[in-house]
Structures are given as C-alpha cells and as structure tokens.
KOLLORO-890157 format. One record per residue (C-alpha): x, y, z; residue in three letters. Coordinates in steps of 0.05 Angstrom, whole numbers, padded with zeros to 5 digits, always signed. Example, Ala and Ser with C-alpha at 12.3 -4.5 7.8 and 13.67 -1.06 7.14 Angstrom:
<atoms>
+00246-00090+00156ALA+00273-00021+00143SER
</atoms>
This chain:
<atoms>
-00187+01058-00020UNK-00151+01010+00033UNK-00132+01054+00090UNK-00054+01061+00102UNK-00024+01045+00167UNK+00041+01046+00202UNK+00051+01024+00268UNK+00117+00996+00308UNK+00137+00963+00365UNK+00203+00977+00408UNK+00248+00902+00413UNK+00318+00908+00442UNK+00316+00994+00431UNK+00301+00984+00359UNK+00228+00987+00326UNK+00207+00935+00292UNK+00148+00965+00237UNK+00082+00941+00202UNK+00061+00968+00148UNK-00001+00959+00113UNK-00050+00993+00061UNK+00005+01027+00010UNK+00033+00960-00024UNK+00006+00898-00049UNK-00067+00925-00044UNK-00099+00871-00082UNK-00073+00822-00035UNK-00129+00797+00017UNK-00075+00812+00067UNK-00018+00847+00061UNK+00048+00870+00113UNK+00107+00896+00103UNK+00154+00889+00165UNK+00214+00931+00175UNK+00266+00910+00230UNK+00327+00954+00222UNK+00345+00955+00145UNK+00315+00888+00132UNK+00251+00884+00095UNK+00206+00830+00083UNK+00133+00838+00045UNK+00076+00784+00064UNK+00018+00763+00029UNK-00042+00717+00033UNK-00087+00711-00014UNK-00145+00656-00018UNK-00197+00642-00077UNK-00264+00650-00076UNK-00290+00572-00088UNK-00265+00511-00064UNK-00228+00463-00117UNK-00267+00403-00140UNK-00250+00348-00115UNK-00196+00357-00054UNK-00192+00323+00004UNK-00148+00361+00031UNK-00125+00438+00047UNK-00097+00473-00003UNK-00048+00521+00029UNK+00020+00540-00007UNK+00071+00579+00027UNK+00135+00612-00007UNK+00189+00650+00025UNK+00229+00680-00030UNK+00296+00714-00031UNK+00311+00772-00077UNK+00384+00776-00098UNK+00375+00855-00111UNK+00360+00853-00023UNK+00426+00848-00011UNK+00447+00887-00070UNK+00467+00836-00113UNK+00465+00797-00184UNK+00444+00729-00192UNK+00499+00690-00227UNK+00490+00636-00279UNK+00463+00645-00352UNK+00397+00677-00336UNK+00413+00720-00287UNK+00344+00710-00247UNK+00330+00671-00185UNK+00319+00605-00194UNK+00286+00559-00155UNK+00287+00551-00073UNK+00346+00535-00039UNK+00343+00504+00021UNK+00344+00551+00059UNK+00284+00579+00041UNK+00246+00519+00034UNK+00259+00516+00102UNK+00230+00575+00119UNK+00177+00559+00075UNK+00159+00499+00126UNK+00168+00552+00188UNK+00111+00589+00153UNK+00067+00527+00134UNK+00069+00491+00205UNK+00046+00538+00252UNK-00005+00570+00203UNK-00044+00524+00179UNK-00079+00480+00241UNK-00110+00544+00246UNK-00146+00553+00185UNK-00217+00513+00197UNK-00235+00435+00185UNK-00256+00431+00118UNK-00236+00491+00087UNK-00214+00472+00016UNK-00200+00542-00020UNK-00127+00559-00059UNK-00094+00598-00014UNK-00022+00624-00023UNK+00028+00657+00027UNK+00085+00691-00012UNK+00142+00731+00034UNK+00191+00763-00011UNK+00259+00789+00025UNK+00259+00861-00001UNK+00327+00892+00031UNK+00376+00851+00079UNK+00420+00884+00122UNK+00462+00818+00135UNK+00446+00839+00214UNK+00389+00814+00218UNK+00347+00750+00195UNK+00285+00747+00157UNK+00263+00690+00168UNK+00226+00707+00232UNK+00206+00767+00201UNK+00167+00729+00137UNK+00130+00680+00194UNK+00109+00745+00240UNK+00087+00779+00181UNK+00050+00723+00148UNK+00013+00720+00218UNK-00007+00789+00215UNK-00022+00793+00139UNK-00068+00728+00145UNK-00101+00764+00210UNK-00119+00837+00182UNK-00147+00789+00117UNK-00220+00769+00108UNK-00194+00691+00106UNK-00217+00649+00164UNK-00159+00635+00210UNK-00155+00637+00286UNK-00096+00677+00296UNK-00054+00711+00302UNK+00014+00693+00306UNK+00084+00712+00313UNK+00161+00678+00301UNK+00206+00693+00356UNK+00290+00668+00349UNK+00320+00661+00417UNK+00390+00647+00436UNK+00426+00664+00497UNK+00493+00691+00498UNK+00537+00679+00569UNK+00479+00658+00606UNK+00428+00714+00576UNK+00368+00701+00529UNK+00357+00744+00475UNK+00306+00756+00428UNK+00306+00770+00356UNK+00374+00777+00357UNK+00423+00789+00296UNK+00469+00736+00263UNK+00538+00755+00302UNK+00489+00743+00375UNK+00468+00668+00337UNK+00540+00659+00326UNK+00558+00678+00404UNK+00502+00635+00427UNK+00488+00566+00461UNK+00420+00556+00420UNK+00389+00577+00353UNK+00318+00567+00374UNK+00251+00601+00332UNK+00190+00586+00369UNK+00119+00609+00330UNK+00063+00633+00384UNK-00002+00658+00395UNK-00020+00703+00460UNK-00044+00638+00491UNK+00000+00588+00473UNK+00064+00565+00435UNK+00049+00529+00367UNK+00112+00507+00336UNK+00186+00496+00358UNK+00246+00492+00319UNK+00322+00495+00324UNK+00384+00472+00350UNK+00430+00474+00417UNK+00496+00461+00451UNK+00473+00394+00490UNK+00430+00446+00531UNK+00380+00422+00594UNK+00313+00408+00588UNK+00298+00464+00635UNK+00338+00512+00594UNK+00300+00491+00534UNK+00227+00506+00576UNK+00256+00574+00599UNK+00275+00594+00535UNK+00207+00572+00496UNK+00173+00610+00556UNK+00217+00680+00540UNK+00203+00662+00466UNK+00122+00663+00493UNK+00134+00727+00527UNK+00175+00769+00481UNK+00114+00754+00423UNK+00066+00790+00469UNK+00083+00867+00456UNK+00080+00847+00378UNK+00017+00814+00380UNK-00019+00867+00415UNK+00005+00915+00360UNK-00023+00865+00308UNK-00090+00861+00341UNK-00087+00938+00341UNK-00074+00941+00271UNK-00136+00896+00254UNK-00176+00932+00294UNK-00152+00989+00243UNK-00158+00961+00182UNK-00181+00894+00188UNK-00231+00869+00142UNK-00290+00812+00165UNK-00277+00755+00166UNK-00308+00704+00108UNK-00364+00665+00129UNK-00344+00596+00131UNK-00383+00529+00151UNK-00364+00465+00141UNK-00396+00416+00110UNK-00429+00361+00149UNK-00458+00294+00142UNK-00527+00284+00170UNK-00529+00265+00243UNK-00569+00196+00226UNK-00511+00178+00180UNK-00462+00200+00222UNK-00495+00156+00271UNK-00493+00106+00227UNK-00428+00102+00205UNK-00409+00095+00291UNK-00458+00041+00287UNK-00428+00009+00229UNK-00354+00014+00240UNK-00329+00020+00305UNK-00329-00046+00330UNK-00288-00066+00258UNK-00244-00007+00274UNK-00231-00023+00354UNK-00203-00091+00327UNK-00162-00069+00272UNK-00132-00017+00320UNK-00107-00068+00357UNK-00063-00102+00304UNK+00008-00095+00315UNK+00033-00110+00253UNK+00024-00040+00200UNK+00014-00075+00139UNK-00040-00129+00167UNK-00072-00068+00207UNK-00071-00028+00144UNK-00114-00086+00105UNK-00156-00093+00161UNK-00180-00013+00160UNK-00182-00016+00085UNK-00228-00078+00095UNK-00273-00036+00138UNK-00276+00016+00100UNK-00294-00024+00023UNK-00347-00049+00081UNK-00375+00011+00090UNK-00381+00036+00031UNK-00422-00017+00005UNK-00467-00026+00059UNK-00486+00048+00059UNK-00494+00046-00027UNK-00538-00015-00010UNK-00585+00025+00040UNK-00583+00093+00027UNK-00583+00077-00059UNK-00520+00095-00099UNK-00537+00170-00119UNK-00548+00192-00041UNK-00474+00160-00028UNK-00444+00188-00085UNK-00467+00257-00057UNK-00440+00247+00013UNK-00379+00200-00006UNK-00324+00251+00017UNK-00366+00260+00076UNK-00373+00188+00093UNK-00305+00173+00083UNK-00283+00229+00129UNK-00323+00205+00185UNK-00293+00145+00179UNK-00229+00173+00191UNK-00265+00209+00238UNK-00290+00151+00284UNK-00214+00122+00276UNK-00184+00182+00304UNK-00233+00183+00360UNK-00227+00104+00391UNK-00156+00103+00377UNK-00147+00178+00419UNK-00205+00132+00470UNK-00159+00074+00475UNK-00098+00108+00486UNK-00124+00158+00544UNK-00178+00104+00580UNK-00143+00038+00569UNK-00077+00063+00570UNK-00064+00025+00509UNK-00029+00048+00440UNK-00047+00018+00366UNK+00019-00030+00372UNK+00005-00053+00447UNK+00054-00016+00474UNK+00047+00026+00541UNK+00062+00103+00538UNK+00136+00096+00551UNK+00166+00035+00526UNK+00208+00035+00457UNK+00201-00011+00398UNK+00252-00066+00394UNK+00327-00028+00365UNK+00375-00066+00329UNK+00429-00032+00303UNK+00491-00059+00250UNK+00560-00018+00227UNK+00607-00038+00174UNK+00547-00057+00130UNK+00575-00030+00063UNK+00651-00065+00056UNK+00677-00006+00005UNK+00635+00056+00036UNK+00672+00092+00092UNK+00622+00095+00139UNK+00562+00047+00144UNK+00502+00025+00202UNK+00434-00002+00190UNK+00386+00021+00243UNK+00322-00008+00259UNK+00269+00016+00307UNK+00203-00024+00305UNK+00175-00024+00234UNK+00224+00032+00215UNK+00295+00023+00180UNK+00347+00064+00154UNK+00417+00055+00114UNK+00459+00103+00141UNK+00530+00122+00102UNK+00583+00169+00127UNK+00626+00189+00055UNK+00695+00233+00079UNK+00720+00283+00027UNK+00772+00341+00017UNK+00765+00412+00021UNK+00747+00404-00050UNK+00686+00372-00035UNK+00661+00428+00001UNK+00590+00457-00018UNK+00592+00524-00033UNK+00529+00563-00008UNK+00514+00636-00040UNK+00467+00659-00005UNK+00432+00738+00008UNK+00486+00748+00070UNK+00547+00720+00033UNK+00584+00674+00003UNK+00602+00609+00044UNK+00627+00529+00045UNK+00589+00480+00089UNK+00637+00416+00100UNK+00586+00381+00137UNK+00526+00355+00108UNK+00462+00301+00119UNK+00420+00288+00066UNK+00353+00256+00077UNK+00306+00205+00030UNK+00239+00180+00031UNK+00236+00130-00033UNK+00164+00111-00048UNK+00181+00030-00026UNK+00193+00050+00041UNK+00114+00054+00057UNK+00090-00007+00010UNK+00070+00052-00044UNK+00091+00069-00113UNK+00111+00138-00141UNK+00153+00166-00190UNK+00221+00190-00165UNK+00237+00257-00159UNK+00291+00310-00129UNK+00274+00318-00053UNK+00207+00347-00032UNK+00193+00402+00023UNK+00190+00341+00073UNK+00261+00315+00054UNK+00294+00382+00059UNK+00266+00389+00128UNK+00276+00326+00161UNK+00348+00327+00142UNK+00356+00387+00168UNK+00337+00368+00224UNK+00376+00306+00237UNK+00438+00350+00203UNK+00423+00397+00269UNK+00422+00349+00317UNK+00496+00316+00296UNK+00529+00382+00265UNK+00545+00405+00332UNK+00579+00340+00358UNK+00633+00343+00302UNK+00713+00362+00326UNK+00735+00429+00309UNK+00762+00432+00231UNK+00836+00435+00260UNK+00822+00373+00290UNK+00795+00337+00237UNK+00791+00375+00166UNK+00749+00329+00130UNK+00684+00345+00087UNK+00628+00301+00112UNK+00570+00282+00077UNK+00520+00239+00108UNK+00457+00198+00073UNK+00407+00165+00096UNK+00364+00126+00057UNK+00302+00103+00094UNK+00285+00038+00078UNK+00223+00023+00113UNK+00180+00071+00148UNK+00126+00065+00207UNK+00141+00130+00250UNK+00202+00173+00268UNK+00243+00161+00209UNK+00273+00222+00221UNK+00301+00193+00281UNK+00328+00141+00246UNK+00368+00184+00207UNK+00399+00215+00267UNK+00413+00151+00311UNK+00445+00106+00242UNK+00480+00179+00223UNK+00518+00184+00297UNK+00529+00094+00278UNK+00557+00109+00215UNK+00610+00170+00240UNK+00630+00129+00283UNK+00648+00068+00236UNK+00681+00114+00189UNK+00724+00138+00251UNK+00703+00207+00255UNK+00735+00228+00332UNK+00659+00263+00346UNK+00653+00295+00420UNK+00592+00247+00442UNK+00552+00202+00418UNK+00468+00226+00387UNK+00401+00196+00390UNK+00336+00224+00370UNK+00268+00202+00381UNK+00204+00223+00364UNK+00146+00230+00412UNK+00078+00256+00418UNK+00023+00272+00466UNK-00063+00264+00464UNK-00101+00307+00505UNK-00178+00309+00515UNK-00192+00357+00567UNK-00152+00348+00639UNK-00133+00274+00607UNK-00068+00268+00569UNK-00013+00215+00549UNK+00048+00235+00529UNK+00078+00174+00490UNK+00144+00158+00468UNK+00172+00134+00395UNK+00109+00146+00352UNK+00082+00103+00301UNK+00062+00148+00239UNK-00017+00132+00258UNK-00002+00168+00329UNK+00035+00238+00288UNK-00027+00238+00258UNK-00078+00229+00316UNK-00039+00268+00365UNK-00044+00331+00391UNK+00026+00350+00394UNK+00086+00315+00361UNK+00161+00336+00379UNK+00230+00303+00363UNK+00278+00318+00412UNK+00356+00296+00395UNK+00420+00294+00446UNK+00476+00269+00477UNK+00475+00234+00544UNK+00485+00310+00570UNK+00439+00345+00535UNK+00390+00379+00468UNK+00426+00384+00405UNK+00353+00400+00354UNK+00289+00400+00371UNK+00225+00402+00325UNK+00151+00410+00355UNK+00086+00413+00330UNK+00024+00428+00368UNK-00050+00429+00357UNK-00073+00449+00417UNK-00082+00510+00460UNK-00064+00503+00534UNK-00001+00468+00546UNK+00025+00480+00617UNK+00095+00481+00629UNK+00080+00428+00669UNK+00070+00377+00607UNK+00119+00408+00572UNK+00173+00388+00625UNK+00142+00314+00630UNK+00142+00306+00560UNK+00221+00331+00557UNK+00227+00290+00612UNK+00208+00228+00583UNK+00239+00245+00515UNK+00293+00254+00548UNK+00297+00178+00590UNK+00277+00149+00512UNK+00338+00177+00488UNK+00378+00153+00537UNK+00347+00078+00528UNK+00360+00088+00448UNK+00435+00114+00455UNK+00454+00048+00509UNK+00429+00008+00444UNK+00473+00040+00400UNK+00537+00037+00438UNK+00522-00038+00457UNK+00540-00037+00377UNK+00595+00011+00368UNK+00608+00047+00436UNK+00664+00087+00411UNK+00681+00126+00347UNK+00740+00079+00311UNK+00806+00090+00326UNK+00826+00087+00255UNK+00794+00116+00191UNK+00768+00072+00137UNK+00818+00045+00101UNK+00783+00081+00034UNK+00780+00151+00071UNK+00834+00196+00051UNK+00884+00206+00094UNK+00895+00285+00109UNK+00962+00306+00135UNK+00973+00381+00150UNK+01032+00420+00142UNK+01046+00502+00162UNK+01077+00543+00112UNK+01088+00615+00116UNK+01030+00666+00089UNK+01086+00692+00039UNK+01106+00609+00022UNK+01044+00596-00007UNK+01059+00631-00078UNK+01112+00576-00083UNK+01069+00509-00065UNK+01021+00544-00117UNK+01066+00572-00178UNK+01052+00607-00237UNK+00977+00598-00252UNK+00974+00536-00203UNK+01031+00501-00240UNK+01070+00479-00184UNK+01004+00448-00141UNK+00979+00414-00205UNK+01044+00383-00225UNK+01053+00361-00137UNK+00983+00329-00154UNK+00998+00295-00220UNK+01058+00262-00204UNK+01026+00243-00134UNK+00962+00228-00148UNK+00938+00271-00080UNK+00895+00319-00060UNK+00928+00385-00040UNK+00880+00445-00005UNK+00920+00511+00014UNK+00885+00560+00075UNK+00900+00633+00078UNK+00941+00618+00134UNK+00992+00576+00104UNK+00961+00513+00124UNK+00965+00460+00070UNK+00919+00400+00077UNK+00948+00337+00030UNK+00891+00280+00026UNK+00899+00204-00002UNK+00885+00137+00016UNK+00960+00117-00004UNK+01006+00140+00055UNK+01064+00137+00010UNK+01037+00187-00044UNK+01022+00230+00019UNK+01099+00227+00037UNK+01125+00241-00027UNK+01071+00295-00030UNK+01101+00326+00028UNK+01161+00316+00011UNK+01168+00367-00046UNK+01124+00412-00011UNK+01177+00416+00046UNK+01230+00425-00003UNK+01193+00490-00042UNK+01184+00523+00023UNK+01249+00495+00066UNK+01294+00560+00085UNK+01366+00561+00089UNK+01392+00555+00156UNK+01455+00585+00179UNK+01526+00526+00184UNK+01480+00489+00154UNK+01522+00452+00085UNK+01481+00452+00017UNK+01495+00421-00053UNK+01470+00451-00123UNK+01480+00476-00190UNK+01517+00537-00200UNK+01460+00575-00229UNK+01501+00639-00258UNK+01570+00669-00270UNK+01596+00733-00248UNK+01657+00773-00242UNK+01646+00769-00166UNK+01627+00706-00158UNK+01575+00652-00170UNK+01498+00643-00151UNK+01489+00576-00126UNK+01417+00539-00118UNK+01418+00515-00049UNK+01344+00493-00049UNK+01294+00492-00097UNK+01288+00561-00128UNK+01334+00591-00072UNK+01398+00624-00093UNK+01456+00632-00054UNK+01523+00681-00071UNK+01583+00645-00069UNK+01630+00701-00071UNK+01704+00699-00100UNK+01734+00715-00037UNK+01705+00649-00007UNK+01718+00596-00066UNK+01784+00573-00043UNK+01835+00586+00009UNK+01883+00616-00048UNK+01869+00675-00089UNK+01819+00665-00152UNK+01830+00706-00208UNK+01780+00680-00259UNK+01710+00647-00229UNK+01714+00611-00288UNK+01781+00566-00265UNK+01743+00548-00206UNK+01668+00524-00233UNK+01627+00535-00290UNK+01541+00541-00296UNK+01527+00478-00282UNK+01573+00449-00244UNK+01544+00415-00174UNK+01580+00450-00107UNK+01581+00440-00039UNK+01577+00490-00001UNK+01557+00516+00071UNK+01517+00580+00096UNK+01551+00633+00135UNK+01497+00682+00135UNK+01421+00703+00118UNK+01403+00777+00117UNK+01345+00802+00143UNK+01322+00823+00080UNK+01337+00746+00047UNK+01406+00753+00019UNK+01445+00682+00030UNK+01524+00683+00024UNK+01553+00620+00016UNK+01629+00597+00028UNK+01665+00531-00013UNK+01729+00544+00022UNK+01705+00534+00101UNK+01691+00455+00068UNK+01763+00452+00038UNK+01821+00424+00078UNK+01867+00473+00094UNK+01935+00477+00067UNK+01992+00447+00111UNK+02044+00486+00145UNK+02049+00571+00148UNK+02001+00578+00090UNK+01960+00536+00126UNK+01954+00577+00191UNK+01952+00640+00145UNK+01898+00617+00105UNK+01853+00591+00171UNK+01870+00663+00202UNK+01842+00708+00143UNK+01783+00666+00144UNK+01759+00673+00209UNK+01784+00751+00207UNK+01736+00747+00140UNK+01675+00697+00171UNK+01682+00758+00236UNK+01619+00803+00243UNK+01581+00771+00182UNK+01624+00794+00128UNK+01605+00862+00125UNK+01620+00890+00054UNK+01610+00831+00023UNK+01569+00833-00054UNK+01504+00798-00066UNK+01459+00781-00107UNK+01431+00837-00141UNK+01359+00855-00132UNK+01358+00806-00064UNK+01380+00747-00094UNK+01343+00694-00043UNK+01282+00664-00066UNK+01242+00664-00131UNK+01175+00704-00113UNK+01141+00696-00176UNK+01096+00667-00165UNK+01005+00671-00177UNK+00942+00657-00152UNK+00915+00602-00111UNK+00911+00524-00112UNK+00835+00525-00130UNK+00795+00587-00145UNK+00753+00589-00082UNK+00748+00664-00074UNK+00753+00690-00003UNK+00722+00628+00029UNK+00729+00638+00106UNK+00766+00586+00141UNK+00725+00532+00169UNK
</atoms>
C-alpha cells in the first residue's frame, strides 16, 4: 500500500500542508495542498510508451475549478462545469511553462497534470497552490523530471513584500507578481505592477526565490518519504558518424541562410537545406536506413541550426536579421485607420503587424465574470488573435487557443492599469487586436497599437504603454541579452521575457527561462536594456499620436452623469422598469443606474442625451420652498385640493389659502383638472408640501386689502402650524420596483 504522509510548512503564521498517500493513489504522483481552508488536489500521471509518431512532448496540464469549492451550483441547463474559463486556462499555462523544460529531450510519453480546486475560502488563491503542488506531485512520481518546483505570489503592500498573500493584500498592493522556482534558480515570471522600478521588480523576484526555500525543503523531505524511482529514461540518438555527417553536410547551407534578413526568403532557404539533406543521406546511406533515423536526422538538423545561430550571436556578435544586440526593428505606427471604428492604429515592428481597435460601450456592455470567489463585471477588456495568414500558413479557424488567452492577458495587464478611475471616465472598453503578420513579439504589438488606438478613441489614460519582447543566449560565462526578438531567437534562446511600461515604470511582465544560474546581475542588464527598448518604442509612438484626443470619436457614446438620491432611484426606474424603458424608447439612450444614485445616460446624439436628462431631472426634482409651481389639481376634498407640482409630487392646497376671501365650497374655486398656479410655503420633514394660490393673487384694494395681507402673514407665521395635509404623507409617489437592468449586486466599478 502507498504510505500516507502529512507534512506542513509555517508561511506568514499559518501552515501550509502536503498531503500524500490517502487520495488519488493510482496517480503516479499525487498532493493534496491545504493553505487555510483552500484545497487544491494535484496529479501527474504519464503512460508507459511513447506515441507513434510525435515530434514533440506530449504534456497536458488542466487546472480545474469545482463550483461545489466554494459551495456553489453551476448555472445554465446542465448544471455541470463546462469548459475553462480564462482564468483557468491561465493557470493552466502557469502550470505548463515552468514544468515542462524540465522533463528530458526526447521524452515523448502522454503525460497529464490535472489540479482540481477542492474547497475555496475566497482568502486565499489557488492558483499558486495547483503550480506548488503540481511540482511536488511530479517530484515524489517515478516520471523523469528535474525538479522540484514551487509558485510563489508576491505583492507588497506600503512598501512591504509579502508572500502568498490573500486576495484583500493583492487588492492593497503595488504588484500582483507569481514567480515559479527551483532551490537554484527562478524559472518563470508572471504578473502585473503599478509602473514599478526595475530594481523593485529584481527585489521582489529575489524574495519570491527566498520565500520558496522552506517549501521546497519540505518537498524534498517528503520524497525522501515516499518517493518512488525515478523511470529510466534515455534518449534516442543518432549515430555519431551521422551526426557528423549531417555537420558536414549542412552547416555551411545553414550559416548562409541564417544570415538572410528577410523571414520568408530565409525560411525557403532552410527548407532548401533541409529537402537537401534528406536526399543526399537516402542516396548514401539507402532509403530503409533513413527511413529508420528520419526523426533523428531531422532533429539534428534543427539541432546544428540552433547551435551556429546561438555561435553567431555570442562570437560574432551578430543576430539572424543583422541586427546588433540592442537595436530595434524599423516602427511605423498609423491611428485613425478604420473611419467608423472608435478607436483605430496599425502598428508595425519589423516583420510584425497588428490592427489595433479600441470599441467604447455602456455599463451594459459589461462582461459579467462568475467565478469560485464571486460574482463580478470586468469593463475593461483586450482580446488577442493569431489567424493562420499571419505566418504564411493555413489552418482552420477556431475559438482562441491556450496561446491567445495568454498573450492577451498579458497585453490586457500591461494597459489595464493606465486606465482613469470609472468616475472619471465610465465607459466599457474592449480592445482587439488582430495580428496581421507575425515574425516575433506580437504580443508586443498588441500592447504598443492597444495604448495607439485608446488614444485615438480619446480615452483620457494616465500615460502612455509600450512592450517589447526580449531574450538572452548563454553558453557558459558568454551571454547576449538581445532586444525585440524575432520568433527564431524565442526559440533558440535561453530565456525570453516581455517587459511592458510607461516612461516611469513596469506595468506586466512575462519570463521564461531555460537555464539554471542567472545572477542578479543579468537579470538587472537585461531589465535594463528592456527597459531603454521601451523607451525607444514609446518616442515612436507619440511621434504619431503623443497625446490621448481631446475629444471622443464622434461614434462613441457620449456618457453624461447625473446624482440622484439612493431613495430617487425607484422613480427613474418605475414599476417593473417602466419608467427607464419608456426614458429609453422615446430617447433612443442608454440609461445605467449605480447603487448610489448615480445615473449614467450614453448616446452619440447630444440632443437625445438632453432630453434624456431632462425627464430624469424632472422625476427626481424636489420642491423647493417660495419657489411658484403649475399643475393639475389631482383631487378634491372638503379641505382643500392636492395639486401636482412636479411629476408624481403632490402638494395640499388648503381652503384657507385659495383666495384672500372666504371659500365655502372647493368646488367654486377649481375642479380635478383644472391647471393652478401656485407657490410653496412649506416642506415637512417628513415630505408633506402645503401650497398657497392666494400669496399669487393681487390683493384687494383699500381696508379689505390691508386686512386680507395681515391674516396672511399672521397665517404664513411659524409654518402654519395646524394646518391639514395630505393624508398618509401626501408628497411623492414611492411606488415604485426593481432596478433598470437585472444586474444583481454588481459592485461598483
């Protein structure tokens, strides 16, 4: 039987827990982490035999969310989980990128990594949780992997890092960064920041580094437990003569073709080399010896191109394109490309080029996001695509991939922050890029034609964003740490990072690394040279736009906000949303109500807005005292008359004050009906309005005159105390229901 074991770890005076051996036994490796009431459940499991016919590793990694975690029912039809959100395809890709450089070259077996959310105790995130526990179930396992590993999330709260800490800490902090790290070095970076330093950035990685090493110590106990050997695992591997030969063979074709600026020409020119190949080795080795070591021929070839290229780059201090280490590819940049869009830029970066469009919506346009901590609206979003053109290739179209998800993300990250306050400006933005050509960094792209294409629209963002993608090569004490990548160099390199900002500082970051042994040293120069790229790429941009527009697209809506009263906002509404809807039909506007009374009227037409406001002003207008009114006469009494002085807003007009003689009969005076003028004398506290006719009626000459002006000042005295009123309150018609769109309790943005 698998032997059971428990064992925790102390982080910030609360134990985080392993737990392996009593679930999930099957499983080749199998963790269940504990960190307050949240519980996530790891496991990696890897067949026995390779697949026929791969040329590449295998590895799927899920990270599932249970709706019964956080005690609650899926909604919809079905009533199951469906499939990913983004979210946790996100953290699907957290779990992928550090994990699998570590698996060996030329391991080819299925292997799955499922983490399944258990319980959430909306305190703290999983999602660091499913990536340390992945790195512990794949360590106790017998699978071949060099780890272990462990996620660490750092922000830092009024100058103080902290790690692991719980979603109201994120919320507090400067920076939202998870960093995944072995006991030697850090393999993976990603997150987001308040246009922090690039020292601030190094310090926090290195507390990241440093906070992972009491976990992985209890990991490596825990193997050392219950950990099972290791599989044995060697590569297969062509025969040194034909390895020898296929240097011999290709590298002189290769050096050449390496040195070809243009991708699609130095694309032919490798394909060339390799149809080459390929027949020179079936003509001397015979066609059934190279149809036994074609994988293996093929993949030196690749081989000996990752080698001279790595060669080139460190001893001639040359790239593929002819560039040196630090210089950027040419940038043009255009705005207003789309005449009916509200927000358009075309950026283009080398051999890379993206169509950027900014689209401004209503609160209405708001995504709703129902997720394990709660239900909530995003306003601001960036969506990311990769059509199959953009490369030269041809593929059927489908929804966005893992890779889509992720780099928008990103490039969503890196301009979210930058965006005014919601008082300020409450639009819903949705952002698209749609990359249009691709050699390197299109990510980037995204970021530097999204900031373009805000700005056209006229969003009023804080500062202006660039990103840029960059990448380092390292054999031994050599390295070269070179800026705006082609895609050949992500692929070659040791390390690739993207590093987005303002002119002040990091926004999102997103790193990659190979290799052990980065000093802080590099780290800083590469930041350091990321950092003068950006720079380079943002003076581009602003010698196109330098400013966000002063106006807004002239097809944006217009939004123009108003304050009601909390207790007003049953009467912009009415019954069952009749009121709102029949503002809206006869307008033609948008209309959004807050919890706090704030009501949000969108249109392109600045009239419609007007009249929109208009009658919104008049529902919820109060009476003001001395003010003078006209309206119906609403109802009849023996007392007097109530008398609509606004819209659904009675007033008493009592006997006593409907002319300066006496009135017998209400009736010989005015009827339901009947329009009157009057003015207010007084509003109660608790919303009773009495109303006076006579203080608008000349008085009568002579005596009765003077009389009648005396009794009416002795009556106007001391607000008329004894006076009737409206029974029940009279004042204004609460009957009103519910809410201008069913949004539930949607937090204010």
């Amino acid at each position: 039987m698998t032997q059971f074991v428990r064992e925790s770890v102390q982080i910030n005076g609360r134990p985080m827990t392993f737990e392996t051996g009593r679930i999930a036994k099957l499983a080749h490796g199998a963790v269940l982490i504990t960190y307050g009431e949240s519980v996530v459940l790891v496991t990696a499991v890897s067949s026995a035999e390779d697949r026929p016919g791969l040329d590449f590793f295998p590895l799927t990694c899920d990270y599932v969310e249970k709706s019964f975690a956080a005690g609650k029912i899926p909604g919809g039809f079905f009533k199951r989980e469906g499939r990913q959100r983004d979210e946790e395809i996100l953290t699907s890709r957290l779990i992928d990128r550090p994990c699998r450089p570590l698996f060996p070259e030329g391991y080819k077996k299925d292997t799955q990594i499922i983490a399944t959310v258990l319980s959430l105790d909306k305190s703290n995130p999983t999602d660091v949780l499913a990536l340390t526990g992945a790195g512990a179930a794949l360590h106790i396992s017998d699978i071949p992997w060099a780890g272990p590993i462990v996620g660490v999330r750092v922000t830092r709260v009024s100058g103080e890092f902290i790690a692991f800490p719980t979603y109201e800490q994120i919320a507090a902090g400067d920076m939202d960064i998870i960093v995944a790290t072995g006991k030697e070095a850090i393999m993976m970076v990603e997150g987001g920041a308040a246009e922090v330093s690039e020292g601030d950035l190094i310090d926090a990685l290195m507390f990241a580094h440093q906070a992972a090493q009491p976990i992985l110590s209890l990991i490596e106990k825990i193997r050392s437990a219950v950990g099972k050997p290791k599989r044995e695992f060697v590569a297969k591997q062509l025969p040194q003569e034909l390895k020898e030969k296929v240097a011999l063979l290709v590298d002189g074709e290769l050096s050449r073709a390496s040195r070809i600026l243009a991708k699609t020409e130095r694309y032919e020119a490798y394909g060339l080399a390799k149809k080459k190949l390929s027949e020179t080795f079936k003509q001397t080795i015979g066609e059934a010896l190279y149809t036994e070591h074609e994988k293996l021929i093929k993949a030196e070839f690749e081989e000996r191109k990752y080698t001279l290229v790595r060669e080139m780059v460190l001893g001639e201090k040359k790239r593929i394109d002819g560039r040196d280490s630090t210089t950027i590819r040419p940038i043009t940049c255009e705005v207003g490309l789309l005449p009916r869009v509200h927000g358009s830029s075309l950026f283009q970066r080398g051999e890379t080029q993206a169509i950027v469009t900014t689209t401004l919506g209503t609160a209405t346009d708001e995504q709703r996001i129902d997720a394990l901590t709660g239900e909530s609206w995003k306003s601001f979003m960036l969506h990311y695509n990769f059509p199959p053109y953009s490369t030269g290739e041809t593929k059927p179209l489908r929804g966005p991939g893992r890779r889509e998800v992720g780099h928008g993300n990103l490039a969503e990250r890196a301009l979210k922050r930058m965006m005014p306050e919601a008082e300020k400006f409450p639009y819903t933005v949705r952002i698209v890029s749609e990359t249009t050509e691709s050699n390197g960094s299109s990510s980037m792209a995204a970021v530097c034609g999204g900031c373009l294409s805000l700005m056209d629209a006229g969003a009023p963002i804080k500062a202006p964003v660039a990103g840029i993608a960059m990448g380092l090569i390292k054999e031994g004490d050599r390295f070269a740490i070179l800026s705006d990548i082609l895609g050949d160099e992500d692929h070659l390199g040791d390390m690739d990072f993207k590093v987005c900002g303002t002119a002040r500082g990091i926004t999102a970051i997103q790193m990659d690394i190979k290799v052990e042994g980065l000093s802080r040293q590099i780290l800083e120069a590469a930041l350091r040279q990321a950092r003068d790229g950006r720079l380079h790429i943002l003076d581009k941009m602003l010698q196109t736009l330098n400013a966000p527009r002063a106006e807004l697209s002239k097809w944006a809506p217009r939004i123009t906000s108003i304050k009601v009263k909390p207790d007003q906002i049953r009467l912009v509404i009415g019954p069952g949303g009749k009121t709102i809807k029949g503002i809206v039909d006869q307008t033609g506007v948008a209309i959004d109500v807050e919890d706090d009374g704030t009501v949000n009227v969108a249109s392109s037409d600045p009239e419609a807005v007007k009249k929109a406001l208009a009658i919104i002003k008049g529902l919820t207008a109060e009476p003001e005292v001395g003010q003078i009114y006209k309206g119906p006469v609403k109802r009849v009494t023996d007392f007097g008359a109530f008398v609509e002085v606004l819209p659904g807003t009675d007033g008493l007009l009592h006997v006593s004050e409907m002319a300066h003689t006496r009135v017998d009969r209400v009736e010989d005076v005015m009827k339901e009906g009947d329009e009157v003028e009057v003015k207010v004398l007084e509003v109660s506290r608790d919303g009773k309005i009495r109303l006076s006719r006579r203080a608008l009626l000349p008085l009568p000459e002579g005596p009765a005159g003077e009389e009648a002006k005396r009794r009416m000042e002795e009556a106007h005295a001391g607000g008329g105390g004894g006076r009737e009123s409206r029974p029940g309150g009279g004042g204004r018609d609460r009957d009103g229901g519910g809410r201008g769109r069913d949004r539930g309790d949607r937090p204010r943005r």
